[in-house]
C-alpha positions as CSV (number, residue, x, y, z in Angstrom):
1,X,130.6,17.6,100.6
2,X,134.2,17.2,101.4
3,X,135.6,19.9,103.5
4,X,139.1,21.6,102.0
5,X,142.4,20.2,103.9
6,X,143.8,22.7,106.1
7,X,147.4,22.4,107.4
8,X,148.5,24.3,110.7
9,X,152.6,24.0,111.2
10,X,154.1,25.7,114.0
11,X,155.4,25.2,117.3
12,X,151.9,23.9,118.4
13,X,152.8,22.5,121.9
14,X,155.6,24.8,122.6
15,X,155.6,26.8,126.4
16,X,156.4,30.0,124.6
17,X,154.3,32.9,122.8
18,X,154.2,31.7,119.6
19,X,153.4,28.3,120.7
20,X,149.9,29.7,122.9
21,X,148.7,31.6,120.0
22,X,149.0,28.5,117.9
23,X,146.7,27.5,119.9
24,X,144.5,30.1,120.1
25,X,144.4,30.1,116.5
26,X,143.8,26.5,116.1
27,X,140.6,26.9,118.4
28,X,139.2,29.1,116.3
29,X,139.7,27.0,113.0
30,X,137.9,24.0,115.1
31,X,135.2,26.4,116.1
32,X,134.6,27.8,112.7
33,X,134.1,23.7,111.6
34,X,135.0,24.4,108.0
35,X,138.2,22.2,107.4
36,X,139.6,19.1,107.7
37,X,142.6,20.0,109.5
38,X,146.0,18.3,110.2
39,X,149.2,19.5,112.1
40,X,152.9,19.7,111.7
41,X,154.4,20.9,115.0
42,X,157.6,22.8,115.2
43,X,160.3,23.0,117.9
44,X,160.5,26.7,119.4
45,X,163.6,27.4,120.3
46,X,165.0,25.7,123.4
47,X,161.3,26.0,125.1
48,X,159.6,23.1,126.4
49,X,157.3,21.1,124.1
50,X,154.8,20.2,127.2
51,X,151.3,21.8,126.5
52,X,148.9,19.7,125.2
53,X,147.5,17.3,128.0
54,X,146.5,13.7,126.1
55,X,143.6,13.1,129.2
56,X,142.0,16.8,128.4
57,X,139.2,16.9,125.2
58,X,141.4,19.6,123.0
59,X,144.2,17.9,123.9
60,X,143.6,14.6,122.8
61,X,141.9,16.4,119.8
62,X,145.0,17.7,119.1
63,X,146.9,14.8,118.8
64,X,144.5,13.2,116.6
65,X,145.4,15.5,113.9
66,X,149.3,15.3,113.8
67,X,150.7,14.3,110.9
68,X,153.2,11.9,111.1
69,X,156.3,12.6,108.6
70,X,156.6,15.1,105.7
71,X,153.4,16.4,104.3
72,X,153.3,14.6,100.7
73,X,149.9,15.9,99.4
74,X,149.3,19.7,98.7
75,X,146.6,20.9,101.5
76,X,144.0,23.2,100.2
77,X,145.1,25.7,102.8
78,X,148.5,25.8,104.2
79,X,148.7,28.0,107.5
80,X,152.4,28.4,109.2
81,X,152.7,30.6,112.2
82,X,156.7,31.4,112.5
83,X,159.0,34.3,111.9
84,X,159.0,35.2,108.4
85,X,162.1,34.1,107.0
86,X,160.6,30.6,107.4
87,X,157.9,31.1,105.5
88,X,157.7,28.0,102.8
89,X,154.5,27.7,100.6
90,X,153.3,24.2,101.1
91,X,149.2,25.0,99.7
92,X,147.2,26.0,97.2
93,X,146.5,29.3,99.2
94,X,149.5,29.9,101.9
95,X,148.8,32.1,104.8
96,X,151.9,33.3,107.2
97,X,151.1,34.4,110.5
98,X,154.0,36.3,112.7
99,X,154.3,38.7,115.4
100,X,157.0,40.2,112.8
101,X,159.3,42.1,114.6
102,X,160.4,44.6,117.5
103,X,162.4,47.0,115.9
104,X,162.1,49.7,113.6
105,X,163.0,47.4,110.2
106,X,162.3,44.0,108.9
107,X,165.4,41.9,107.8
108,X,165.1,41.1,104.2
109,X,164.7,37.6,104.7
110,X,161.6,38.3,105.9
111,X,160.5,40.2,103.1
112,X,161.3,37.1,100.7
113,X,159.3,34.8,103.2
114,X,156.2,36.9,103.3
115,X,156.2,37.4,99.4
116,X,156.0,33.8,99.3
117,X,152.8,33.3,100.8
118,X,149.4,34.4,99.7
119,X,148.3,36.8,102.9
120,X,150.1,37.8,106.1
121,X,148.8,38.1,109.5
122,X,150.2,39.8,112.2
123,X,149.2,40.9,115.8
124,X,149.3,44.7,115.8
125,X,149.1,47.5,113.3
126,X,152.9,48.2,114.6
127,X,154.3,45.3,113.4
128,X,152.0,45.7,109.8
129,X,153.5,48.9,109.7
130,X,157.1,47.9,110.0
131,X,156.7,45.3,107.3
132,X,154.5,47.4,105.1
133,X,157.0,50.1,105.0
134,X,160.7,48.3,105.1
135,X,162.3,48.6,101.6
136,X,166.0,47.6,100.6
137,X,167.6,48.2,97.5
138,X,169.9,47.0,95.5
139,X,172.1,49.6,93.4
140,X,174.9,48.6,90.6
141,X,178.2,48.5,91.6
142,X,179.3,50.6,89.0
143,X,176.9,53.6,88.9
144,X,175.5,53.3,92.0
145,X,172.4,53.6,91.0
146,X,169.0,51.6,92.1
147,X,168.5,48.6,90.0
148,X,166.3,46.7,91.8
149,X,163.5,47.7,95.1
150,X,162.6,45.3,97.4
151,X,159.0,45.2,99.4
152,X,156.6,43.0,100.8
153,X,153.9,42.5,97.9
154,X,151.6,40.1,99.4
155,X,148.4,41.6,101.5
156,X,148.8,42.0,105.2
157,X,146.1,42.3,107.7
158,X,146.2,42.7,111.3
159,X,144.4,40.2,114.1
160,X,145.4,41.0,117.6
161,X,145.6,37.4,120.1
162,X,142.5,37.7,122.1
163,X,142.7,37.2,126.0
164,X,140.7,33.9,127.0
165,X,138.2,35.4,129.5
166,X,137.3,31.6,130.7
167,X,141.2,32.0,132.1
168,X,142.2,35.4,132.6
169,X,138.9,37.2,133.9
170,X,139.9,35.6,137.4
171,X,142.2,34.1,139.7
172,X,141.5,31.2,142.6
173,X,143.4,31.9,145.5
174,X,147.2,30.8,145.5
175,X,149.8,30.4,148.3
176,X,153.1,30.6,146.1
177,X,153.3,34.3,147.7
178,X,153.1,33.8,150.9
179,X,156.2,33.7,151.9
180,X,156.6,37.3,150.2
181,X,156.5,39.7,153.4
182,X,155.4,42.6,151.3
183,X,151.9,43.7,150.8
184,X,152.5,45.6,147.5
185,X,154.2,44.2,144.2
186,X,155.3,45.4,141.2
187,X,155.3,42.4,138.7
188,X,157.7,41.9,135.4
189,X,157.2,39.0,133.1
190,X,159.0,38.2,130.4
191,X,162.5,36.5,129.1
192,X,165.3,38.1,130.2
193,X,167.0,37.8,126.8
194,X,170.8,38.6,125.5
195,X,172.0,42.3,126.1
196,X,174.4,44.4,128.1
197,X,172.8,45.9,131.1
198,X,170.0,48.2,129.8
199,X,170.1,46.5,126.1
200,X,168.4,43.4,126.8
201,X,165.1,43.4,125.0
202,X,162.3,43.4,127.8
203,X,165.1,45.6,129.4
204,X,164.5,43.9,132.8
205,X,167.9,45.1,134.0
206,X,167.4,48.8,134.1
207,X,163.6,47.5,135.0
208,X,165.0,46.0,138.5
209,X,168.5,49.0,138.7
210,X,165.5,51.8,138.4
211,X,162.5,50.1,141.3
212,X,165.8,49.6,143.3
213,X,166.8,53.1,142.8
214,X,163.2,54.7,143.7
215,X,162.6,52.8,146.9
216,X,166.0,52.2,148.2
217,X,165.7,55.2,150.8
218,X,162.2,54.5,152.3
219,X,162.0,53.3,155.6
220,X,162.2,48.8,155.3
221,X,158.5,48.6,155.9
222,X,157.9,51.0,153.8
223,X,159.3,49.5,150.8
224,X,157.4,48.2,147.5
225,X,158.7,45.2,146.5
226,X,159.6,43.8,142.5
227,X,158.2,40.3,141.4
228,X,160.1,39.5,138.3
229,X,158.5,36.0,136.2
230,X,161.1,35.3,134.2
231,X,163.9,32.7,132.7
232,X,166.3,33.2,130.0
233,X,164.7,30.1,127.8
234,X,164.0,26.9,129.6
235,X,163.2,26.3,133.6
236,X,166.0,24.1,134.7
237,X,167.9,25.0,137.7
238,X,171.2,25.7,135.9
239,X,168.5,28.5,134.2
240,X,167.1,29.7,137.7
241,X,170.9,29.7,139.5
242,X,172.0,32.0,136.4
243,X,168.8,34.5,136.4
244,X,170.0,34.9,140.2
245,X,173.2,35.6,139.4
246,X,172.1,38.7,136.9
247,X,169.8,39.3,139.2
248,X,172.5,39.9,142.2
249,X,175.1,41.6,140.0
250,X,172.3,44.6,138.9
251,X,171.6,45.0,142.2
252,X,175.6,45.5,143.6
253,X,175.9,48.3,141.0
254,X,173.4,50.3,143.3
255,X,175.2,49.7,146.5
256,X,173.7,49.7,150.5
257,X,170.4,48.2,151.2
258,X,167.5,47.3,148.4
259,X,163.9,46.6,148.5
260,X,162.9,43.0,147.9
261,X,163.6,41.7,144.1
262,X,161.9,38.3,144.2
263,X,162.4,35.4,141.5
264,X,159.8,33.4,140.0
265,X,160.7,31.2,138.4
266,X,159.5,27.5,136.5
267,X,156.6,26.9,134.1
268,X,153.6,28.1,135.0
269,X,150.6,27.0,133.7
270,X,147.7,30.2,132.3
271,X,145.4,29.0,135.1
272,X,148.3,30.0,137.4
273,X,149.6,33.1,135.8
274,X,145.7,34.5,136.1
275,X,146.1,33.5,139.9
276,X,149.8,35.7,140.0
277,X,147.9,38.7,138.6
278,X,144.8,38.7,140.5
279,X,146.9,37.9,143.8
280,X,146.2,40.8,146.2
281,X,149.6,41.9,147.0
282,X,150.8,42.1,143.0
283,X,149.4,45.5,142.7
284,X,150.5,46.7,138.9
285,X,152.5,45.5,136.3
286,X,155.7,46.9,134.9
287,X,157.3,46.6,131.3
288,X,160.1,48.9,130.2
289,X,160.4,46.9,127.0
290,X,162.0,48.0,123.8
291,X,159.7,46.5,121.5
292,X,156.6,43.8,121.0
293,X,155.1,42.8,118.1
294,X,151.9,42.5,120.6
295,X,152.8,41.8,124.2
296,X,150.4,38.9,125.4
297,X,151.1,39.0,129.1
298,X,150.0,42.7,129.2
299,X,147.1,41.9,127.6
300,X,146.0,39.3,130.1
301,X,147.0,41.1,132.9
302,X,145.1,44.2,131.8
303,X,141.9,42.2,132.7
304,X,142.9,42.8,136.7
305,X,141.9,46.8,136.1
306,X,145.6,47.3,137.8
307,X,148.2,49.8,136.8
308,X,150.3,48.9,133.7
309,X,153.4,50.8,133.7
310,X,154.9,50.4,130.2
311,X,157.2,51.7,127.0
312,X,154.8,53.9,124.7
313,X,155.8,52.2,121.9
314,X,155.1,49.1,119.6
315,X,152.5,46.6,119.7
316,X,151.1,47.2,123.1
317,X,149.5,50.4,122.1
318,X,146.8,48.5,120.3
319,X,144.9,47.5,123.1
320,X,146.3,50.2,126.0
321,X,144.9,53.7,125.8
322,X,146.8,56.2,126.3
323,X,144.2,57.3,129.0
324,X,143.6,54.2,131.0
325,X,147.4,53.3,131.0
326,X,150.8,54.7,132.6
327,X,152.7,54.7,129.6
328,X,156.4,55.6,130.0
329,X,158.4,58.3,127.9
330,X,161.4,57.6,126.1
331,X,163.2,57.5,122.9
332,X,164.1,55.3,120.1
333,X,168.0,54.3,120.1
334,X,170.3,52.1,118.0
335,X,170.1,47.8,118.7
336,X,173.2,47.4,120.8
337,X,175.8,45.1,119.3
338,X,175.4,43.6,122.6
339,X,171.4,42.1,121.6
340,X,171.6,42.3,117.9
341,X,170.9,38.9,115.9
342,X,169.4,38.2,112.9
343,X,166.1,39.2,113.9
344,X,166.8,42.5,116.0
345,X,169.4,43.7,113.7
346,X,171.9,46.4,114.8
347,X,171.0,48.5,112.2
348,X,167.4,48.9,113.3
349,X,166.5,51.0,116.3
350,X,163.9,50.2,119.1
351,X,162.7,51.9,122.0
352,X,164.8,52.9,125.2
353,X,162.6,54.3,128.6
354,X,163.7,57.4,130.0
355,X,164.4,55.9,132.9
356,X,164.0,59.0,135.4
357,X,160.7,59.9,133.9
358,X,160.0,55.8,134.6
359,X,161.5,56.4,138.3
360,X,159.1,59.3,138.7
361,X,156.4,57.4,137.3
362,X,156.8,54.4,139.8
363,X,156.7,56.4,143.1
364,X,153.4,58.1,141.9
365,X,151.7,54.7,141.1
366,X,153.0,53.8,144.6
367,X,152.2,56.7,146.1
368,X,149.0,57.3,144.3
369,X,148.1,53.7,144.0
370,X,143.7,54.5,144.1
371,X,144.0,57.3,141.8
372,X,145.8,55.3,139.0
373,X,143.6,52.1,140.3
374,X,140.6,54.0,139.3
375,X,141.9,55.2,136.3
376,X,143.1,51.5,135.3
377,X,139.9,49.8,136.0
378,X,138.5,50.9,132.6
379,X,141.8,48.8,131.1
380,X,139.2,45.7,131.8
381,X,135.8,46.7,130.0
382,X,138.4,48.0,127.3
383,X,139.8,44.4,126.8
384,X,136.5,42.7,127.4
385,X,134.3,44.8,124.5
386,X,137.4,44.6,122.5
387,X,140.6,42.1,122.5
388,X,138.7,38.7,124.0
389,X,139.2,35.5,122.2
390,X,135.8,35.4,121.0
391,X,136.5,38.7,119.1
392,X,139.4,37.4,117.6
393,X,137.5,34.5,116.6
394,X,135.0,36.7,114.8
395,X,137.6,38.3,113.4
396,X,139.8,35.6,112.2
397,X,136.3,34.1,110.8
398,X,135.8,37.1,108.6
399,X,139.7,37.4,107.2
400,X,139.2,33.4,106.2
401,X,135.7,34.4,104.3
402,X,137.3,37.4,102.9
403,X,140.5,36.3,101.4
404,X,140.3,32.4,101.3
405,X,136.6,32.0,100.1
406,X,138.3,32.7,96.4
407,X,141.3,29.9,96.9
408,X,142.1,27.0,94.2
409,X,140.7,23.7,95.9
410,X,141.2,20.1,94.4
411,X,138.3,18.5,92.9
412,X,137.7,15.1,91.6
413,X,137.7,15.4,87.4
414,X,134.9,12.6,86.2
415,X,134.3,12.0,82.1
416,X,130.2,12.1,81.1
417,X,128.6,8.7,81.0
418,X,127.8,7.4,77.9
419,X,124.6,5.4,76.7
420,X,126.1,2.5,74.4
421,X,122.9,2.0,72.5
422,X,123.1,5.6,71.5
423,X,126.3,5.9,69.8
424,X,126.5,6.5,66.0
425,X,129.6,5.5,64.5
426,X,129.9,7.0,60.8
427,X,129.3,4.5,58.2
428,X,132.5,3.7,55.7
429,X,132.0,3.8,52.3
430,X,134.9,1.9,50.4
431,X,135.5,2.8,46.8
């Protein structure tokens, strides 16, 4: 028996977020053996289109299965993992997977996207929540009144991106510390993305003004110091000279003498970000971000059973309780002008740290470190009963069973034989 055509487009062998849960999702498609399945990769942005390795088994698998040109027949099953508004209905049954949004609203773009497909997945019940609940409406001119409402229709489900435990459970020792004097870290990763100082979405400006702030008067061997992973989109060195740059001008609006704010920065691979986390002087993880529609390196990192020091709000909250985790106060503000595009629109709010509840809650992680390191341990049995690829895999299993089982598929229309030597024609009579 044939096996229905599946299509997977997205940015497949993209260094970025959406491009390793592609991946993630594509293992699981090739584990569940079910479909014939081709791919259509997508450029991400400006982010490198390096990670698929033709000499490795999945890799070369991989390959195998692009598809060369336009798609000309209708697959069984169309999958496109993107942001909504790209959403384009290529299958018999179309499913759109997207980490949605950060913000408090949806642009209506994406509401015509996702009504488009069949069924919607997302990462977090946050982000299902946001585009479960976003409405516009369109009123006459004239009266004012509402003519016309505008929702998402089509079912949406949530599966989270499981943590690959054959990566992330451990790290081999690395030098690429070493020359780092200081014996306890705080790390950052993400994109340092568009914003005025304390508007930038992972908000790693305030992140660096408030460590700097907090540790600036302890005695110089004393001193925590901040590891930050992260580019603005590619790793070039025009990129790395500019992150400096930000980097330097945060730090002259404190003034006198800072604790260490190191730069990492180039493309590392997963087997080396699971040896940055595990490394015995990064001692907790810090995120004052706005918003996630999950928040995949938290996830991983949460694995080490170190602090995680991060917004309570969004995606994250999935898979950090409240209890294991050092989740930092704030409030939800307006998108500056500054970051606003047509994805984080002005009009939508996000989430803003208190920053001197965040100070407070620095030192004491310092201060305090095997109290909150006892406390955090649990973050890994957490993540390894719950949030693991494999459970995503059993998940992502079910969803197919449970809304694709019923989907249209092509089959082959063949006319009954006929036995010649049976036929009766009627006789003619002629008057």
């Amino acid at each position: 028996m044939n096996k229905p055509t599946l299509i997977l487009q997205s940015p497949i062998f993209s260094r970025s977020g959406y491009g390793d849960h592609s991946r993630d999702i594509l293992k699981s498609l090739r584990k569940m053996d079910k479909y014939d399945i081709k791919l259509v990769p997508m450029r991400w942005g400006n982010t490198p289109q390096n990670q698929v390795d033709a000499n490795d088994e999945f890799g070369k698998w991989m390959l195998e299965r692009v598809v060369n040109g336009s798609v000309t027949e209708r697959p069984d099953i169309f999958i496109q993992i993107s942001v909504a508004n790209e959403f384009e209905p290529r299958g018999h049954y179309n499913i759109g997977i997207t980490a949605g949004v950060e913000t408090t609203i949806c642009p209506k773009d994406f509401i015509d996207g996702c009504n488009k497909m069949n069924l919607i997945i997302v990462p977090s019940e946050f982000t299902k929540a946001v585009l479960a609940t976003t409405t516009y409406h369109a009123k006459d001119n004239a009266t004012g009144q509402i003519v016309n409402e505008f929702k998402i229709a089509t079912p949406i489900v949530t599966l989270f991106e499981g943590v690959d435990v054959s990566i992330f459970s451990k790290g081999e020792p690395t030098d690429m510390l070493d020359s780092i004097p200081e014996s306890f870290c705080f790390l950052v990763v993400g994109h340092w993305l568009k914003g005025d100082i304390g508007q930038d979405r992972k908000d790693i400006a305030m992140t660096i003004k408030t460590f700097a702030t907090v540790f600036q008067h302890l005695p110089k061997d004393k001193r925590p110091a901040l590891i930050l992973k992260t580019s603005h989109a590619g790793f070039s060195v025009m990129d790395r000279e500019a992150t400096r740059d930000k980097i330097d001008a945060v730090l002259k609006t404190i003034g006198g003498d800072c604790p260490s704010v190191y730069l990492l920065h180039g493309d590392l691979s997963e087997a080396d970000m699971a040896s940055l986390y595990y490394h015995p002087k990064v001692k907790a993880m810090v995120s004052f971000t706005k918003g996630e529609g999950y928040g995949r390196p938290l996830a991983e990192f949460s694995l080490t059973g170190k602090p995680i020091l991060v917004s309570g709000w969004s995606g994250q909250i999935d898979f950090l309780p409240a209890d294991k985790t050092v989740l930092l106060e704030g409030q939800l503000t307006q998108v500056h002008e500054s970051a606003a595009d047509q994805f984080c629109m002005k009009e939508a709010q996000w989430f803003t740290v208190n920053y001197s509840n965040a100070a407070n809650k620095l030192y004491d992680v310092y201060k305090n470190y095997a109290t909150h390191s006892k406390n955090s341990s649990k973050l890994r049995e957490n993540t390894l009963n719950n949030f693991t690829l494999e459970k995503m895999h059993d998940k992502f299993s079910d969803i197919m069973n449970t809304y694709v089982k019923s989907a249209p598929k092509v089959v082959p229309f063949s006319l009954p034989k006929l036995n010649p030597s049976k036929i009766q024609l009627p006789k003619l009579e002629s008057k």
